[in-house]
Legacy VTK file of the C-alpha trace (Angstrom):
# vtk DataFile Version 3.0
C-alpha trace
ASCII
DATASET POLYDATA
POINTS 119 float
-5.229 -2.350 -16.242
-2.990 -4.728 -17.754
-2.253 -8.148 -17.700
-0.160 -9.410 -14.589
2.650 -12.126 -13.892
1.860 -12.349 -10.730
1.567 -15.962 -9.360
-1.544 -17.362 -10.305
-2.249 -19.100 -7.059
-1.535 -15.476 -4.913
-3.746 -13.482 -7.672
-6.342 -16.139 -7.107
-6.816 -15.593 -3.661
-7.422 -11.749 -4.106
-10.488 -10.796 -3.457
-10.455 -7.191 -5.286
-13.446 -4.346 -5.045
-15.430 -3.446 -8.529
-12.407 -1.892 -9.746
-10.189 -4.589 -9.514
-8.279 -2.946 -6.559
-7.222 -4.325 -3.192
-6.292 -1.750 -0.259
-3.001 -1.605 0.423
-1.730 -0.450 4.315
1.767 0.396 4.206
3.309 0.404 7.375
6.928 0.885 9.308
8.268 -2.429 9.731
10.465 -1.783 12.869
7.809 0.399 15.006
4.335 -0.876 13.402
3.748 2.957 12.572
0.896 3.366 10.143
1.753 5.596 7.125
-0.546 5.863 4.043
-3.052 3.240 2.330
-2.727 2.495 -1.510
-4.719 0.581 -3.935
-2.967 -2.271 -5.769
-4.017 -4.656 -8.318
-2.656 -7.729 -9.208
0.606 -6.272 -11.627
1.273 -3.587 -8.840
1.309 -6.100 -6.351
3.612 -8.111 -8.378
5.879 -5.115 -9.131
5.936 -4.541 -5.688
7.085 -8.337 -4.144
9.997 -8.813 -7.436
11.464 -5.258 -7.215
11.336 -4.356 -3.281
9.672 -0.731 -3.856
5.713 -0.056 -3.614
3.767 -0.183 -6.780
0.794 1.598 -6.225
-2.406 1.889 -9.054
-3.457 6.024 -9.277
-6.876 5.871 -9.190
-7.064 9.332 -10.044
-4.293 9.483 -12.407
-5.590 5.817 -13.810
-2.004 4.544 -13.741
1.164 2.829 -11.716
3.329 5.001 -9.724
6.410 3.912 -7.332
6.279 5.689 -4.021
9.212 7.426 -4.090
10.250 7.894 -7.855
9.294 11.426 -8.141
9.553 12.589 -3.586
12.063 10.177 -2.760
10.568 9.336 -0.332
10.520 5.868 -1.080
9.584 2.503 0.653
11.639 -0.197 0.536
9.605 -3.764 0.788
10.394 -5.887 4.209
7.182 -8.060 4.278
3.943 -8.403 1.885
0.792 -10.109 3.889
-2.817 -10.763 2.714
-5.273 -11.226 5.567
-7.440 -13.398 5.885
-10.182 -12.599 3.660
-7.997 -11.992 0.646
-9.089 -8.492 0.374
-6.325 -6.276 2.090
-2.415 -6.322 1.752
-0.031 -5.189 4.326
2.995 -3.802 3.337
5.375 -4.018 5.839
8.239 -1.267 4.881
11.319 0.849 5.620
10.006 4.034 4.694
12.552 7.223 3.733
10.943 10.632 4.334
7.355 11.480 4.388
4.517 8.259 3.437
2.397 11.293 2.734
1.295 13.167 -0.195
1.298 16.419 2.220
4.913 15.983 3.282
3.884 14.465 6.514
5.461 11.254 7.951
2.352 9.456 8.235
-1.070 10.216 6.487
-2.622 9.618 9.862
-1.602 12.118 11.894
-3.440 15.021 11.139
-7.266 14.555 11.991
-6.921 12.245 15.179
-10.599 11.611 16.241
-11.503 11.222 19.982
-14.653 8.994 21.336
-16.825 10.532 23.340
-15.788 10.662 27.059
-17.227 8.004 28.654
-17.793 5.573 25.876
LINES 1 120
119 0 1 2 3 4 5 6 7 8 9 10 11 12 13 14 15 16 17 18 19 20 21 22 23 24 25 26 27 28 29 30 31 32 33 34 35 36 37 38 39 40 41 42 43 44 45 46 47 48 49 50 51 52 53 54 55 56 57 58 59 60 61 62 63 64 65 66 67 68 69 70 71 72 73 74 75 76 77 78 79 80 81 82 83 84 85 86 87 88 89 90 91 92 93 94 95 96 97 98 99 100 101 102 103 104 105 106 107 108 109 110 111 112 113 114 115 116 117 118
């Protein structure tokens, strides 16, 4: 991964895994719908806050992608949050079209687990 211009004093208070990533929740800023998780590192998260569209890092593909450049399905950047511990971003968006990979609105939609009755 490359070297980053994001702010020294944000990329400082990442606290990113082995591979230098930080989970990314991206979620509907209007309903609080949950739609996908991404990984970003410090250059995707600046990408994302100075041009208003996700940056994710492929961690399969080992490179940046824009959600939306090839689907267009896009997300347009409302709000960027770190909580508390540094090691999570929330990416409050206006999402066009499906968040998932599957052509689904949400990633989170399909495998709904149930507790145990009772529980």
């Amino acid at each position: 991964m490359p070297a980053t211009s994001l702010d020294p004093t944000i990329a400082a208070r990442l606290r990113r895994n082995p591979d230098g990533l930080v989970p990314a929740i991206a979620q509907q800023y209007d309903t609080g719908e949950v739609l996908m998780l991404g990984w970003m590192d410090a250059e995707a998260l600046h990408r994302t806050l100075t041009t208003g569209r996700c940056t994710y890092w492929s961690r399969s593909r080992r490179e940046y992608w824009v959600k939306g450049d090839t689907s267009g399905h896009v997300q347009q950047v409302k709000a960027v949050a770190l909580d508390c511990d540094g090691d999570t971003l929330l990416v409050q968006v206006d999402q066009v079209g499906a968040a998932c990979h599957t052509g689904d609105r949400t990633c989170f939609d399909a495998d709904v687990l149930l507790p145990a009755q009772g529980k």
